[in-house]
matplotlib code that plots the C-alpha trace (Angstrom):
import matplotlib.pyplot as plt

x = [42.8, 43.7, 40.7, 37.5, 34.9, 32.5, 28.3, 27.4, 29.0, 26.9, 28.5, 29.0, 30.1, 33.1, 33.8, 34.4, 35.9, 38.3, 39.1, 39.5, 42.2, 43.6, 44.2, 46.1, 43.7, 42.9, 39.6, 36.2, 34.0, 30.2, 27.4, 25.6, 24.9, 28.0, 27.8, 27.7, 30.5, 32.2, 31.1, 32.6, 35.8, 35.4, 34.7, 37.3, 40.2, 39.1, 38.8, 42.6, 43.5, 42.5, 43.9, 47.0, 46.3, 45.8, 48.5, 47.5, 49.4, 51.7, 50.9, 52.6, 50.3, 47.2, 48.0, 48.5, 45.4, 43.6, 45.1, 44.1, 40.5, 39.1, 35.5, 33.6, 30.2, 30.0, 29.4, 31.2, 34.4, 34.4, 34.5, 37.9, 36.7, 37.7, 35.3, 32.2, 30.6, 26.8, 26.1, 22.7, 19.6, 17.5, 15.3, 15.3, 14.0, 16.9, 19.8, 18.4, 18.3, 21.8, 23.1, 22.2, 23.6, 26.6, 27.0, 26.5, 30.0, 32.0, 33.9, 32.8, 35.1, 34.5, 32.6, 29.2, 28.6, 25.9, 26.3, 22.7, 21.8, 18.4, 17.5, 18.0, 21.4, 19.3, 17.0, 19.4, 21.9, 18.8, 18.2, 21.6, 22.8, 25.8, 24.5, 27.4, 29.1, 27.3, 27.3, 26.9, 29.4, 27.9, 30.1, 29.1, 29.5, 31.7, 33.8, 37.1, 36.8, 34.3, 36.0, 33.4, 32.3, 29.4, 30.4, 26.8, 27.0, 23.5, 22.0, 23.8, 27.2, 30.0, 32.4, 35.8, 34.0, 33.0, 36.3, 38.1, 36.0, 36.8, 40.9, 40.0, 38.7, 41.2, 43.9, 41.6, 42.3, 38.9, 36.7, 35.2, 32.6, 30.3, 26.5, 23.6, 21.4, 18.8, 16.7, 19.2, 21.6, 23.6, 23.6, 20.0, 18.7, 20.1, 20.3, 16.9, 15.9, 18.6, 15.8, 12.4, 13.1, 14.1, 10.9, 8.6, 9.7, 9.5, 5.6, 4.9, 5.6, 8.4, 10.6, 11.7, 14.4, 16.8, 16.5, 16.8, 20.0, 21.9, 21.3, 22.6, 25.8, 26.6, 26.1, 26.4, 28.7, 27.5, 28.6, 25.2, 21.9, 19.1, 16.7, 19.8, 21.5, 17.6, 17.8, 21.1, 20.9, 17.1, 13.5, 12.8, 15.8, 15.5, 11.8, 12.2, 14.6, 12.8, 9.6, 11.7, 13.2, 9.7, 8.2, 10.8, 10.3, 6.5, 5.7, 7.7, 6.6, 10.3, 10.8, 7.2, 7.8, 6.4, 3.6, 5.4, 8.6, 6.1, 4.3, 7.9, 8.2, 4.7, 5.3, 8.5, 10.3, 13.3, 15.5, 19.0, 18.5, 15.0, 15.6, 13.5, 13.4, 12.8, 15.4, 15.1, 17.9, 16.9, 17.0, 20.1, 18.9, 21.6, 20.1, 21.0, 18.8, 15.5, 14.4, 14.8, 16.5, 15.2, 18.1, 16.6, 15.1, 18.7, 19.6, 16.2, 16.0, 20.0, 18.8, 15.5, 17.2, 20.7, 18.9, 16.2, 20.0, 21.5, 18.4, 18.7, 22.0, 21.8, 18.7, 21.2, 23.4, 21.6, 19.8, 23.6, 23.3, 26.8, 29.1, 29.1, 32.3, 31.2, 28.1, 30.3, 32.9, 29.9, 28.2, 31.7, 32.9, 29.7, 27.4, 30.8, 29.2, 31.2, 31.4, 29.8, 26.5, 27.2, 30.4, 28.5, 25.4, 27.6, 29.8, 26.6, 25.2, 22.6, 20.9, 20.0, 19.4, 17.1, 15.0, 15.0, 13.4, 10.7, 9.8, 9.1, 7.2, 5.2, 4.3, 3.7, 2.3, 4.0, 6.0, 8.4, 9.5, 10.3, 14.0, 15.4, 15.7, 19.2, 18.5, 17.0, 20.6, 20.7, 19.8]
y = [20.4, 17.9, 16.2, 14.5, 13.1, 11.1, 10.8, 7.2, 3.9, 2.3, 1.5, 5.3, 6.1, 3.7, 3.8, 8.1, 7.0, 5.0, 7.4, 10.2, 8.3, 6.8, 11.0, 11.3, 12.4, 11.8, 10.5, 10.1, 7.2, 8.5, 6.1, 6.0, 2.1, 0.6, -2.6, -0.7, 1.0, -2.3, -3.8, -0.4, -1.2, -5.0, -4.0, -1.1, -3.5, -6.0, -3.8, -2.9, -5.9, -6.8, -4.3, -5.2, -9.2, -7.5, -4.9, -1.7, -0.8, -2.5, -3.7, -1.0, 1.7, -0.7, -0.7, 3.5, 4.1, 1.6, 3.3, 6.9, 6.0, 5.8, 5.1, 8.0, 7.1, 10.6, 13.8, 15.9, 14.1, 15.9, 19.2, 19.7, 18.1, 20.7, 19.0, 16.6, 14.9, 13.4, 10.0, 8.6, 8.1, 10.3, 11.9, 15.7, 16.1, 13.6, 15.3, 18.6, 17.6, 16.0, 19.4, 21.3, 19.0, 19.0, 22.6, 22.7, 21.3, 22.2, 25.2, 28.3, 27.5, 23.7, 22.9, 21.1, 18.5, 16.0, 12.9, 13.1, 11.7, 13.7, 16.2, 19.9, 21.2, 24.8, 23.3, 21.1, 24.1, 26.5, 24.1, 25.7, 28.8, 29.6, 27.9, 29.6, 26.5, 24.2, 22.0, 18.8, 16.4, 13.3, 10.1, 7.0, 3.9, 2.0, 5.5, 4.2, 3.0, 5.5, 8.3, 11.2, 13.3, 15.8, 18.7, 21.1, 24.3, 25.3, 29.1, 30.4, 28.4, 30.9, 30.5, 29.7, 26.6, 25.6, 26.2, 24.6, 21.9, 21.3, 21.7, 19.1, 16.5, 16.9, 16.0, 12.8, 11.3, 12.0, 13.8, 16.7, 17.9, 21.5, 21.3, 23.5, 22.7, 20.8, 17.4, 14.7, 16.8, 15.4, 11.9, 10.7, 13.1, 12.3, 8.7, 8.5, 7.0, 4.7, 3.0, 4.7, 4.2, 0.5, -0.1, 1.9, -0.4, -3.8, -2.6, -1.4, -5.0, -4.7, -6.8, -8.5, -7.5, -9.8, -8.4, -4.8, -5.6, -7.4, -4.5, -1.6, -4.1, -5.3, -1.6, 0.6, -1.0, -0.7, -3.1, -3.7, -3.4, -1.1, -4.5, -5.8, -2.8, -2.0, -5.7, -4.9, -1.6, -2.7, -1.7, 0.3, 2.3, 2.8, 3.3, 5.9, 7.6, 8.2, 9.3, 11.7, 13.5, 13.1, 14.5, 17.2, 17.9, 18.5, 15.4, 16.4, 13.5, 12.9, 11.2, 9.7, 6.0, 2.8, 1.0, -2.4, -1.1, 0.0, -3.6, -5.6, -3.1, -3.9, -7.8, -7.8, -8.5, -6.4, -8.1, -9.5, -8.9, -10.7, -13.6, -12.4, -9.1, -8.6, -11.6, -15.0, -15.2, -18.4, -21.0, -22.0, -21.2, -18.3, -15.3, -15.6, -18.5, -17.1, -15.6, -15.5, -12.5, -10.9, -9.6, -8.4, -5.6, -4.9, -1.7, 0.0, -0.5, 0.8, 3.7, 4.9, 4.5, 6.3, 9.0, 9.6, 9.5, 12.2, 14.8, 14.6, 15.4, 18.2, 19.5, 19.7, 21.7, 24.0, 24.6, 25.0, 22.1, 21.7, 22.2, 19.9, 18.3, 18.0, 16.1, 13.8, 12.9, 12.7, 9.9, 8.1, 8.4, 8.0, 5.4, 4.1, 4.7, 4.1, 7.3, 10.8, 11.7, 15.2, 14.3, 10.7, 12.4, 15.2, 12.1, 10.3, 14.1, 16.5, 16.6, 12.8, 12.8, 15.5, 13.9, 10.8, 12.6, 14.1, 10.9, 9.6, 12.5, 12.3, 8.5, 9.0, 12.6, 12.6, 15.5, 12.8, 13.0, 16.5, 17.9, 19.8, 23.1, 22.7, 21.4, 25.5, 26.3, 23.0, 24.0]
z = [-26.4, -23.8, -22.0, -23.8, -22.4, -24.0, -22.9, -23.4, -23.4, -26.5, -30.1, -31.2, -27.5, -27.4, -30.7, -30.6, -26.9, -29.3, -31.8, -29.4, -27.5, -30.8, -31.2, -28.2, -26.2, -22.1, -22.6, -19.9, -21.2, -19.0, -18.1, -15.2, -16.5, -14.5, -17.5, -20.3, -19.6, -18.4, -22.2, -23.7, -22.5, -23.6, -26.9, -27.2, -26.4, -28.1, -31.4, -30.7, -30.2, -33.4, -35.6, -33.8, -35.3, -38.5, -38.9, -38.1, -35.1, -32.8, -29.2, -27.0, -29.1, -28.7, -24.8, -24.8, -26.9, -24.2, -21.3, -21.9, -21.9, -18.1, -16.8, -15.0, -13.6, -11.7, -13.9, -11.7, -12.7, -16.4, -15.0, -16.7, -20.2, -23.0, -25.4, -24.1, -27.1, -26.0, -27.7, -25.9, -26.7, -29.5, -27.4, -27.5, -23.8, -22.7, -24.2, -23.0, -19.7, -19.7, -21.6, -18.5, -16.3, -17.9, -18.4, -14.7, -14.1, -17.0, -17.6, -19.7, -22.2, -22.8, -26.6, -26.0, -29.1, -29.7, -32.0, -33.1, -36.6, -37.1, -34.1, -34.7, -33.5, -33.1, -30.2, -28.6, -28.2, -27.1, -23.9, -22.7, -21.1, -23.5, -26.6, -28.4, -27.4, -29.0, -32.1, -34.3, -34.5, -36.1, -36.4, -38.1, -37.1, -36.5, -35.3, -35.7, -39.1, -40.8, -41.9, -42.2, -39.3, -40.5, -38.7, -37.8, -36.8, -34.4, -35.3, -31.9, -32.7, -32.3, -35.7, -33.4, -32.2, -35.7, -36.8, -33.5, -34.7, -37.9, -36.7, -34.7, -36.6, -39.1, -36.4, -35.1, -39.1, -39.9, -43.3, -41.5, -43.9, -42.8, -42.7, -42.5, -39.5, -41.4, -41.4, -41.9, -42.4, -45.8, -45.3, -44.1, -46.4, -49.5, -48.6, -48.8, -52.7, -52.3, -49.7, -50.7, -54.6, -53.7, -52.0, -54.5, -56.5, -55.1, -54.2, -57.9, -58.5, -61.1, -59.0, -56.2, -53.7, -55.2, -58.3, -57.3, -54.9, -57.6, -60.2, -57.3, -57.0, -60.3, -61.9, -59.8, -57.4, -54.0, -51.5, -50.7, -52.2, -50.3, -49.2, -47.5, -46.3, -44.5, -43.2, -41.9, -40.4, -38.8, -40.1, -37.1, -37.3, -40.5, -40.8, -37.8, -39.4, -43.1, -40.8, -38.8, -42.0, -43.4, -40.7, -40.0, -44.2, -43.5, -45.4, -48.5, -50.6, -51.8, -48.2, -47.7, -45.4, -47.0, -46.1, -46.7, -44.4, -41.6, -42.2, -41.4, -37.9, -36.9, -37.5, -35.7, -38.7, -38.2, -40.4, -39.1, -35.5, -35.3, -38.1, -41.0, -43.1, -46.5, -46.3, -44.5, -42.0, -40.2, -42.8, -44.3, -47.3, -49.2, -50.1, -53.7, -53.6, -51.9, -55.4, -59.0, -59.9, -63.7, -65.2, -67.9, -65.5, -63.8, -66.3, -65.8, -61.6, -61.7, -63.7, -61.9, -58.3, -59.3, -60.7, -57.4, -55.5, -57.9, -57.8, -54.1, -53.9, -56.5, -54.0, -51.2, -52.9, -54.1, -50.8, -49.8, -47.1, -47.5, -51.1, -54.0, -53.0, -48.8, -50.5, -52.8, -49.8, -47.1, -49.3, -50.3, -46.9, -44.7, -46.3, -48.8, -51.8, -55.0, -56.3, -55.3, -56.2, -58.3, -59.8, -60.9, -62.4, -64.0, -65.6, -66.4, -67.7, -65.8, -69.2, -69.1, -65.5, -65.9, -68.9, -66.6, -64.0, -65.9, -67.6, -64.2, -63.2, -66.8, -65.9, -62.3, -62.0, -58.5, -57.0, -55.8, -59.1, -59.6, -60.6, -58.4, -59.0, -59.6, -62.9, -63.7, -64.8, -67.0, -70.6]

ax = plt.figure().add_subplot(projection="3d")
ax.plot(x, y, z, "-o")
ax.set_aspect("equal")
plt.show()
């Protein structure tokens, strides 16, 4: 596969732009926005030249990764793309209509692939004429650095382009894992307690965001806790993406959005980006020092949010999303979590897990709280 061309000149745009190039690939960076793609090429050289600063390639493979990567403002010019990947906007119609424009200049043979975290692969590839041709490749961001690639097959996807696929990604240096065509596929769905739980929390009043970030960090050792990772990532991306699996679950109560997220969108208070989150970022005050953090509470919050993460994971397995060990590596090499779900709640023991779950169900007579039926073969 020689030519690539790339549908959007945002972050995930230039960054696959990057690592398609970084492949050896002759790449097609598309925008019809003439300064996005302008800022794409900014950015890309700029992240070269960096790893070059630090150590991670020399200057003559920084300057050939750069120089295989050219700017196309006309569709017509990817006509000989062997593989076009969209990365735009997640709007259904949009992509639909830009599918059919594409296909409209490619050639019979060339592999269709949207980027899309949370729209169905099945509709998108049903908005073409040879939908056999389509799939899911999902990257995550920042492209060049984050290894996984969840890798979704549509209804209509012939198997050669799944497996051409998964060739492929394995030559671009990246995790490749296969995933059934569902909500969130593995990552936004089984994400989800490490946020929702968080919250449910914080609103029961049994602490305060301090509290419950320290305890994810210090025991379980994420690299962030949930109130700061939402503050990072943005409250309405975040908040749109639990209502979209929500939504797409028909309002399974396991991904229900919170009241007190949906507050901070309304207010504006997006976190980083706008100043103020669940977090003051316009004070000079540290966060570590906006709020007493209970320690004595650390253990219990670790326990009740690690456990929400764990019956998730276990659900997607035994729905067969993807196997036990695409789940572990999607969430270790996708969202960089310290270990993998299944093989942590097998070492912490399904047994215990279990009982954990239906104490929580027992106090809270709530079907968020229900084991998954995983846990049937668990005596």
């Amino acid at each position: 596969m020689d030519k690539v061309a790339i549908i959007g000149a945002g972050s995930m745009g230039s960054g696959i732009a990057q690592v398609a190039a970084t492949a050896g690939h002759e790449v097609y960076l598309f925008d019809t926005n003439k300064d996005a793609l302008t800022n794409a090429l900014k950015k890309i050289n700029h992240f070269l030249n960096r790893g070059v600063e630090k150590g991670r390639m020399d200057d003559s493979t920084a300057k050939a990764i750069f120089g295989r990567i050219y700017a196309i403002e006309e569709i017509e010019s990817l006509a000989d793309a062997a593989l076009v990947i969209e990365a735009i906007i997640e709007n259904p119609e949009i992509k639909k209509s830009v599918f059919q424009k594409i296909e409209s200049v490619v050639s019979d043979d060339c592999i269709l692939a949207s980027n899309t975290s949370s729209l169905s692969i099945t509709e998108l590839a049903n908005a073409i004429d040879k939908s056999n041709r389509f799939i899911g490749l999902h990257f995550f961001n920042p492209a060049p650095l984050m290894k996984l690639v969840e890798i979704i097959p549509a209804m209509q996807t012939d198997k050669k382009v799944t497996d051409t696929c998964m060739r492929l990604m394995e030559n671009w240096q990246k995790i490749g894992v296969l995933v059934k065509d569902t909500p969130g596929f593995i990552v936004n769905r089984v994400a989800r307690p490490f946020y929702s739980e968080a919250i449910r929390i914080y609103e029961e009043g049994f602490a305060n965001p301090l509290t419950i970030d320290t305890a994810m960090k210090e025991l379980g050792g994420f690299k962030m806790g949930p109130f700061e990772l939402m503050d990072f990532i943005g409250h309405d991306v975040n908040y749109k993406v639990t209502e979209t699996v929500w939504k797409s679950f028909y309002h399974e109560p396991r991904y229900k959005p919170s009241f007190s997220q949906k507050a901070l969108v309304n207010a504006g208070y997006l976190g980083r980006k706008s100043g103020k989150g669940f977090y003051e970022y316009s004070t000079d005050i540290p966060i570590s020092e906006q709020m007493e953090i209970d320690h004595s509470k650390k253990e219990d919050i670790f326990n009740r949010i690690i456990t929400m993460l764990i019956n998730e994971a276990l659900d997607a397995a035994f729905w067969r999303i993807a196997t036990e060990e695409g789940i572990d590596n999607a969430m270790k090499y996708g969202v960089n979590y310290p270990k993998g779900l299944i093989s942590w709640g097998k070492e912490l023991g399904l047994s215990m897990v279990k009982g954990r779950l239906e104490n929580l169900y027992a106090t809270f007579k709530e079907e968020r709280y229900r084991p998954s039926p995983y846990f049937r073969s668990i005596s």
